[in-house]
C-alpha positions in Angstrom: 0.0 0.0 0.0 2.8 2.4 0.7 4.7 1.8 -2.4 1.4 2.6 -4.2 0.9 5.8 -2.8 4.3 6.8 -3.4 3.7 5.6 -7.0 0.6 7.7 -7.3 2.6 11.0 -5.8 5.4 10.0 -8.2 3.4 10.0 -11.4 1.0 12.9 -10.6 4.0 15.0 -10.0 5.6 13.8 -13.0 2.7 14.3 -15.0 2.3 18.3 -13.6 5.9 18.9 -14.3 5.3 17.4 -17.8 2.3 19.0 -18.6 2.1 22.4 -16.7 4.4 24.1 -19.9 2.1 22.6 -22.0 -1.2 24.1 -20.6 0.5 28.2 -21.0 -0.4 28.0 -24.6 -4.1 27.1 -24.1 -4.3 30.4 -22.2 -3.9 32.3 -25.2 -5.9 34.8 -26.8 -7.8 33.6 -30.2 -6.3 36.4 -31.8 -2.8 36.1 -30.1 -0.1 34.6 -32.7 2.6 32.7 -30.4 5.7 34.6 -30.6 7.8 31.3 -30.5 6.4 30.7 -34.2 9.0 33.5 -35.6 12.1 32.7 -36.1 14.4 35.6 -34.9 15.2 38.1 -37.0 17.2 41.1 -35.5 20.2 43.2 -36.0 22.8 45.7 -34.7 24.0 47.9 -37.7 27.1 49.8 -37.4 28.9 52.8 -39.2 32.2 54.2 -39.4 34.9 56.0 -40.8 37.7 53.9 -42.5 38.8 50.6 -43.7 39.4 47.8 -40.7 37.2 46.9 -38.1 40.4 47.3 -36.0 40.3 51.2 -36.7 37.5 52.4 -37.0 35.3 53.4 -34.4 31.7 53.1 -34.5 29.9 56.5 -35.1 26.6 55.3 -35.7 24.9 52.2 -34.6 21.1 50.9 -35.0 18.9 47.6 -34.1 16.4 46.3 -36.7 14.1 43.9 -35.2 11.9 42.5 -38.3 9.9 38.9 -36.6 7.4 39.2 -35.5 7.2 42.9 -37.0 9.4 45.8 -38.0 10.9 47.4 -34.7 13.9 49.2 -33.6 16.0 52.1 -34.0 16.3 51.9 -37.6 15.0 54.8 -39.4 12.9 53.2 -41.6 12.1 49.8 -39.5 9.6 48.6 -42.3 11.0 49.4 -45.6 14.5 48.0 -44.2 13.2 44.4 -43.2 11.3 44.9 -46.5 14.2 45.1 -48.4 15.6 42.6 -46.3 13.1 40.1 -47.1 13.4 40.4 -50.8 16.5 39.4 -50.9 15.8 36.4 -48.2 18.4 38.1 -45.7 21.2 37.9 -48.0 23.3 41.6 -47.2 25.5 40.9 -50.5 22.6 40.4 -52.7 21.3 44.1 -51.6 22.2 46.2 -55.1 23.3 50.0 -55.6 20.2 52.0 -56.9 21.0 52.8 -60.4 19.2 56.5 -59.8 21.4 57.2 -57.0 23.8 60.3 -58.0 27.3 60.2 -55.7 30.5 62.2 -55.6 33.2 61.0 -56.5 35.1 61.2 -53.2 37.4 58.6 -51.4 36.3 59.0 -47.8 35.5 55.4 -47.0 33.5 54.0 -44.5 33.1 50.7 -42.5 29.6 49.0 -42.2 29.4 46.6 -40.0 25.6 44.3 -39.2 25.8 41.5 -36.6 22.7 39.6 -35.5 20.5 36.9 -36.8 17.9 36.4 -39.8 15.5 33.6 -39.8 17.2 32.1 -36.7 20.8 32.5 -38.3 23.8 33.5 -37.7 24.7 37.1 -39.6 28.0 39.0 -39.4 28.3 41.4 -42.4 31.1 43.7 -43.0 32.1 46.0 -46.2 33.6 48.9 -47.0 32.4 51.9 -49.1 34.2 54.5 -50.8 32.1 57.3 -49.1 28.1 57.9 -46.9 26.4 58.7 -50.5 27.5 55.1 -51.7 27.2 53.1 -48.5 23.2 54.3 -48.7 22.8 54.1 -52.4 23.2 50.5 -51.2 20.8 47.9 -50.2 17.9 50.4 -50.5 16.4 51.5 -47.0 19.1 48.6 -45.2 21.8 50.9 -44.9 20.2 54.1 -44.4 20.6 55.3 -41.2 
């Protein structure tokens, strides 16, 4: 009878400590989407002046949160992860807009994005001959 009993504690325990997660997701709203459906998609952009991560210090930096919805410091949250999306997260396959007039002056800059699209892994890093250039660039991305 006592080994029973201690059976019944065991498994009713077990069975709480099982199931009690479970039962959090039942408490949602209808209209509530799960936020551990999205993948995680955010970013930390960085700008600077010159060529080497080494030397050149960050002037200008900026998250871009895009899953579950555009958020952040980015300037133009929306159209970035927009752009972003097109392009299925790929930074080299953002283009130069072909409208875009620049100078013709070598004052590069460093641009730096770290974070994760889609759940992976992102470290991005290129250099640009001058500001004009670096946001002709990948649209709204790099604007900032």
């Amino acid at each position: 009878m006592r080994n029973t009993a201690r059976w019944a504690i065991t498994l009713g325990l077990t069975a709480t400590a099982v199931c009690a997660p479970l039962s959090g997701a039942a408490l949602a709203a209808p209209g509530d989407a799960p936020s551990a459906l999205y993948a995680p998609s955010a970013l930390v952009l960085t700008v600077g002046k010159g060529v080497s991560a080494t030397t050149a210090a960050p002037e200008r930096a900026v998250t871009l949160t895009c899953a579950p919805g555009p958020s952040g410091t980015h300037p133009a949250a929306g159209s970035a992860c927009a752009d972003l999306a097109a392009v299925g997260g790929d930074l080299n396959a953002l283009t130069r807009g072909e409208d875009v007039m620049c100078p013709m002056v070598y004052d590069p800059v460093l641009l730096t994005v770290d974070g994760v699209w889609q759940g992976k892994r992102v470290s991005y890093e290129r250099v640009f001959s001058n500001e004009c250039e670096m946001n002709a660039h990948g649209s709204s991305v790099f604007a900032f």
